[in-house]
C-alpha positions as CSV (number, residue, x, y, z in Angstrom):
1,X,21.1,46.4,17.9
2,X,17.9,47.7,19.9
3,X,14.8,47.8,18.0
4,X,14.9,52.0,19.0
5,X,18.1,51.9,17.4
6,X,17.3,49.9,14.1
7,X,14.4,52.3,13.1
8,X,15.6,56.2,14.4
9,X,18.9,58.0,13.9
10,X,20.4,60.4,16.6
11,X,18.2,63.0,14.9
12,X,14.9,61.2,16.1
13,X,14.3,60.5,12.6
14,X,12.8,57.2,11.4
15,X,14.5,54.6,8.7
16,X,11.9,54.2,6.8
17,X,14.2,51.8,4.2
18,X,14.1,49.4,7.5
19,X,10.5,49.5,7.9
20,X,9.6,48.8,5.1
21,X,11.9,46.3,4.6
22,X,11.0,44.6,7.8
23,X,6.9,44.8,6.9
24,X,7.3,43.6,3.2
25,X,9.4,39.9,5.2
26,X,6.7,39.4,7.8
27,X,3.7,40.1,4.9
28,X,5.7,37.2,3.0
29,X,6.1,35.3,6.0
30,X,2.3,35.6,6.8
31,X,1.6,34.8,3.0
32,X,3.9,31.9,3.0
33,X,2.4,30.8,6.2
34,X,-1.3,30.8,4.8
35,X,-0.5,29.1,2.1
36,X,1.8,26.3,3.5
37,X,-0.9,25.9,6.6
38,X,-1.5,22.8,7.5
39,X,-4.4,21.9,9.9
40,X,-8.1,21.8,8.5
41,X,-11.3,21.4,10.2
42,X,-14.2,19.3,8.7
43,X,-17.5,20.5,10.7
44,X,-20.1,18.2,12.2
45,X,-22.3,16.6,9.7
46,X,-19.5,17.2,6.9
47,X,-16.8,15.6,4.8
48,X,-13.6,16.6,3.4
49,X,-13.0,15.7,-0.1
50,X,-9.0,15.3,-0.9
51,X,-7.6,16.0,-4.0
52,X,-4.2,16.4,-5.6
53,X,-3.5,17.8,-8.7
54,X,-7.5,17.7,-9.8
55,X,-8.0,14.1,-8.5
56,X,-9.5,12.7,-5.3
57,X,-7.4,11.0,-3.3
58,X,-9.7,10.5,0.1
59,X,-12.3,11.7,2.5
60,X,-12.0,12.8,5.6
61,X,-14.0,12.8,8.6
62,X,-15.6,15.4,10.8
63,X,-12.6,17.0,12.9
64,X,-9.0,17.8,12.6
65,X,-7.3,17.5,9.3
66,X,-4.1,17.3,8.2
67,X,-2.9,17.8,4.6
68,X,0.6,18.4,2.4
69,X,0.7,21.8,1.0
70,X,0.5,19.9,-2.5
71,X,-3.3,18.3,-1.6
72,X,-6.7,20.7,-1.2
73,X,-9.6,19.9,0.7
74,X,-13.3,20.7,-0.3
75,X,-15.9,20.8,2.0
76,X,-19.3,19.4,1.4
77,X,-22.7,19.2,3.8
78,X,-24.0,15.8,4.2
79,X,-26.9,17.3,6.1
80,X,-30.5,17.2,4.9
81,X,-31.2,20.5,2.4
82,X,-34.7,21.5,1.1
83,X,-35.0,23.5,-2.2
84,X,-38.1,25.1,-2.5
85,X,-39.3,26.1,-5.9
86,X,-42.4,28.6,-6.5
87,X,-44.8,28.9,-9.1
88,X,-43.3,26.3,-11.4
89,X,-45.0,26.2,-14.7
90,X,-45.6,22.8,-16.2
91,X,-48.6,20.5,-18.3
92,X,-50.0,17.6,-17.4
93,X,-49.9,14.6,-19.3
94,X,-53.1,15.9,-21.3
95,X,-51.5,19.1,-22.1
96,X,-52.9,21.6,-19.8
97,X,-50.8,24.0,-18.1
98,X,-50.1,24.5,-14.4
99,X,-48.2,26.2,-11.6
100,X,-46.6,24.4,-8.5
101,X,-45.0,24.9,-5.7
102,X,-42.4,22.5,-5.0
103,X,-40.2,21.5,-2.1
104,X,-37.3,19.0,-2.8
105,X,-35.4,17.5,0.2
106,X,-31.9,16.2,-0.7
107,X,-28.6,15.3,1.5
108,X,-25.1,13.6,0.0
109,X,-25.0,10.2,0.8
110,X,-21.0,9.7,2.4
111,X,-21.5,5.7,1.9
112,X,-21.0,5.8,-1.4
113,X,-17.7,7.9,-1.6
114,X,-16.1,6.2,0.8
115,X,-17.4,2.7,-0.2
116,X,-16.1,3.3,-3.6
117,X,-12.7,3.9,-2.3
118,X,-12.9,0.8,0.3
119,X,-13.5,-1.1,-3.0
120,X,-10.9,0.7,-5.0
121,X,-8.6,-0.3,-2.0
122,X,-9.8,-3.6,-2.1
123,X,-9.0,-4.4,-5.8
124,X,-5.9,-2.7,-5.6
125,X,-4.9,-5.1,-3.0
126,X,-6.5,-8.5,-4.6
127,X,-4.4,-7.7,-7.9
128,X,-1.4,-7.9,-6.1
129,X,-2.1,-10.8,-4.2
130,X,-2.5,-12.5,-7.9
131,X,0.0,-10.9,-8.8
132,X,2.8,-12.5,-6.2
133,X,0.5,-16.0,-6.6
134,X,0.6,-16.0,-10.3
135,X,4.8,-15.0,-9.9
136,X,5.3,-18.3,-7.3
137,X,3.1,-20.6,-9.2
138,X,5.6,-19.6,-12.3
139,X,8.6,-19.9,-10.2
140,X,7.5,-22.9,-8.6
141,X,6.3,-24.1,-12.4
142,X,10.3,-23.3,-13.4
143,X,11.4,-25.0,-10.5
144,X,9.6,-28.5,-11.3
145,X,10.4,-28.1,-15.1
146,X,13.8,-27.7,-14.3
147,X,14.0,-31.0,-11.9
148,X,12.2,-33.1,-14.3
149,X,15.0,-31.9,-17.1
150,X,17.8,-33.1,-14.3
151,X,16.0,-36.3,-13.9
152,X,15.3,-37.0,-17.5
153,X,19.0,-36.8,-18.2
154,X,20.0,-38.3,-15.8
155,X,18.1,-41.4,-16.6
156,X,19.0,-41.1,-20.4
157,X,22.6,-41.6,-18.9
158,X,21.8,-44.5,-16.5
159,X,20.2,-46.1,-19.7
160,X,23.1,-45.6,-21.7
161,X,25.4,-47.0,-19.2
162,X,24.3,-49.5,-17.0
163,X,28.0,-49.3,-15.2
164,X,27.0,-45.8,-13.9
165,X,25.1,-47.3,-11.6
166,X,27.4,-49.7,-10.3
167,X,29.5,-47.1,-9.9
168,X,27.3,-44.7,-7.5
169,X,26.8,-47.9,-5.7
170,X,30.3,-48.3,-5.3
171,X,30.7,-44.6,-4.2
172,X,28.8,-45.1,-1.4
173,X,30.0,-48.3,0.1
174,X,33.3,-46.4,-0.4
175,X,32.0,-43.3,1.7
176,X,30.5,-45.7,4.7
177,X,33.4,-47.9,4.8
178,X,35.6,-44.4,5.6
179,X,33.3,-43.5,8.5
180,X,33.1,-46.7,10.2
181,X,34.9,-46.3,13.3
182,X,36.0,-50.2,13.5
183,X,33.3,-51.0,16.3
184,X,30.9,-54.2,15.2
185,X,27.0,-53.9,16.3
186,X,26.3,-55.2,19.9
187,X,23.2,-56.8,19.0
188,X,22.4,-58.5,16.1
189,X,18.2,-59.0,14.6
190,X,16.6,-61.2,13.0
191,X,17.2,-61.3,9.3
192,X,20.4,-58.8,9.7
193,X,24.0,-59.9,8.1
194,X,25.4,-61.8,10.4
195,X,29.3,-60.0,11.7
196,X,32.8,-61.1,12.3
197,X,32.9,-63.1,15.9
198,X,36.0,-63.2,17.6
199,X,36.5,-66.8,18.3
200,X,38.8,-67.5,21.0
201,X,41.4,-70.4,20.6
């Protein structure tokens, strides 16, 4: 449909249903738009302050920012400001009154915000490396307890029953005698058991 179409009749006559129509969408697109914006600026000698639901949740630097819909950003001047106050009555230590002029010269300091949330980070991240040491020096703990049990028992069953042993012994003479292949050694050492020889007639 051509847009001539959408908004006159044959009778030249405007729709003014459509119009209206059409202008209340792209006033709720434009709203929906400003409030869903994304991009921020933080000008020189300025810092962003994030927050979220009322809390701060970071600082950004001068330049381009980028930010959910859900977070805010507050802008504050880190520049030097002077506050000049006239005619400021006042007394002495002795209790005589007088008028001053005063000048006070102030600026945010942006190392402390940010190093309070380097050292936020920072304990955030030494807790959970206690965390996981404290967890493997408990499983480890488990782990030895557990062994020692094993041990314990079985030496309460070796003292019991002295044949036991014999019988692991026997076990494994058992196991090597199935995986000798028949071959004797080729050379024989000093102090070793002394093999079958094949004397011939």
């Amino acid at each position: 449909m051509a847009l001539k179409d959408r908004y006159e009749s044959a009778a030249a006559e405007y729709h003014w249903g459509a119009l209206a129509r059409d202008g209340l969408i792209g006033l709720a697109a434009l709203l929906l738009l400003w409030k869903l914006w994304p991009f921020y600026s933080v000008p020189t000698s300025s810092r962003g302050v994030v927050t979220q639901f009322g809390k701060i949740v970071g600082i950004e630097q001068e330049g381009l920012a980028v930010l959910p819909p859900w977070q805010n950003l507050t802008l504050f001047s880190i520049r030097a400001e002077e506050a000049n106050i006239e005619n400021a009555s006042g007394s002495t230590s002795d209790t005589q009154p007088v008028n001053v002029s005063l000048t006070v010269r102030y600026s945010i300091s942006p190392v402390e915000a940010e190093q309070k949330q380097k050292v936020a980070i920072a304990e955030a991240e030494a807790n959970a490396v206690t965390a996981t040491a404290d967890g493997n020096a408990y499983a480890n703990l488990k782990i030895a307890t557990a062994q020692a049990e094993a041990l314990k028992v079985q030496n309460n069953a070796l003292a019991q029953n002295k044949d036991v042993l014999e019988l692991r012994r026997i076990e494994v003479e058992q196991t090597k005698a199935e995986r000798w292949n028949g071959q004797l050694p080729q050379n024989i050492y000093a102090g070793a058991p002394i093999p079958f020889f094949n004397a011939g007639k």
